[in-house]
C-alpha positions as CSV (number, residue, x, y, z in Angstrom):
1,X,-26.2,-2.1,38.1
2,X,-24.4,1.4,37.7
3,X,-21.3,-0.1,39.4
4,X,-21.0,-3.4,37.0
5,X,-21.3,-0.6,34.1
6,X,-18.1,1.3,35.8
7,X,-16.2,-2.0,36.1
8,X,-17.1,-3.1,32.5
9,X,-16.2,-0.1,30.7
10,X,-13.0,0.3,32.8
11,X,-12.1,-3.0,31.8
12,X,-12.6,-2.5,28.2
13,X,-10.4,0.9,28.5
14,X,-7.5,-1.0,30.4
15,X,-8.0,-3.5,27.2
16,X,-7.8,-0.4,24.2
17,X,-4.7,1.1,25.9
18,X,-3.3,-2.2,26.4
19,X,-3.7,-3.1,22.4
20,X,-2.7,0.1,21.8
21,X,0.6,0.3,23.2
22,X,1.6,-3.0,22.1
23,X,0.4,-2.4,18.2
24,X,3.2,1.1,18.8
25,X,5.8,-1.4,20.3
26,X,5.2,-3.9,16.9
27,X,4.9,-0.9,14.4
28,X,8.0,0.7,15.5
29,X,10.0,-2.6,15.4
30,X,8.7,-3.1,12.1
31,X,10.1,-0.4,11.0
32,X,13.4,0.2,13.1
33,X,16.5,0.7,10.6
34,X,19.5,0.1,11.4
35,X,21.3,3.4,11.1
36,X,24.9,3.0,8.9
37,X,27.9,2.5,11.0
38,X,31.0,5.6,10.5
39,X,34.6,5.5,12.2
40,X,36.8,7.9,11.5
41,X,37.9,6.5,8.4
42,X,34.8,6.4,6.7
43,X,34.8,10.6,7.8
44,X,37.9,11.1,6.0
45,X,36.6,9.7,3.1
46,X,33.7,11.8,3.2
47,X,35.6,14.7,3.7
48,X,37.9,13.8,0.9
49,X,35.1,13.0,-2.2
50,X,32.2,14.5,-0.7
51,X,30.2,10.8,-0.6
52,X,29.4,8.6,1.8
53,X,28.5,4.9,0.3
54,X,27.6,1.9,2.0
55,X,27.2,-1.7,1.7
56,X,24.0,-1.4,3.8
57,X,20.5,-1.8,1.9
58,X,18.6,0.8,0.4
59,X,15.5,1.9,2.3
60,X,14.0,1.8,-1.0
61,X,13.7,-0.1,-4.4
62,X,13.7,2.1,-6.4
63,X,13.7,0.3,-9.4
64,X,10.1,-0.9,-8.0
65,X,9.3,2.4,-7.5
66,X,10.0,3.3,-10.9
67,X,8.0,0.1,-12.1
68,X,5.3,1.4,-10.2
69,X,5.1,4.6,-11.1
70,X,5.3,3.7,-14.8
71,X,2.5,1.7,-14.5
72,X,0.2,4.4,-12.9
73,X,0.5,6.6,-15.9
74,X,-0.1,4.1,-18.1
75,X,-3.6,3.5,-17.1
76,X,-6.4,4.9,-18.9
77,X,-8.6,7.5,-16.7
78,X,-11.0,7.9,-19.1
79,X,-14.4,6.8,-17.4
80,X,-16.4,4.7,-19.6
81,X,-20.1,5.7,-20.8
């Protein structure tokens, strides 16, 4: 009976690092961004101005951000009696 137990719980560990690894793979694809693409042109132009802009998206909205911020301070945190 002690071997089955062995065999079980070695099957079950193969199974947790198995789902494990493969959650990593999909969270890191998730959240793979693209990083922005500079030649030499774009460098000039950041040595020039001192600014680097792109037509690639923002990471963040941060007009939802601001939203959501705004309506976090307007909520009431008084507890009611």
């Amino acid at each position: 009976m002690g071997f089955g137990w062995l065999i079980l719980w070695f099957i079950l560990g193969v199974i947790a690092v198995y789902a494990w690894i493969s959650m990593r793979i999909r969270i890191r694809k998730s959240l793979k961004i693209t990083p922005p693409q500079i030649d030499d042109d774009k460098i000039r132009r950041i040595e020039d101005t001192g600014v680097f802009l792109t037509d690639d998206p923002s990471p963040l909205d941060l007009d939802k951000i601001r939203e959501e911020e705004e309506d976090f301070w307007e909520q009431s945190w008084e507890v009611p009696e």
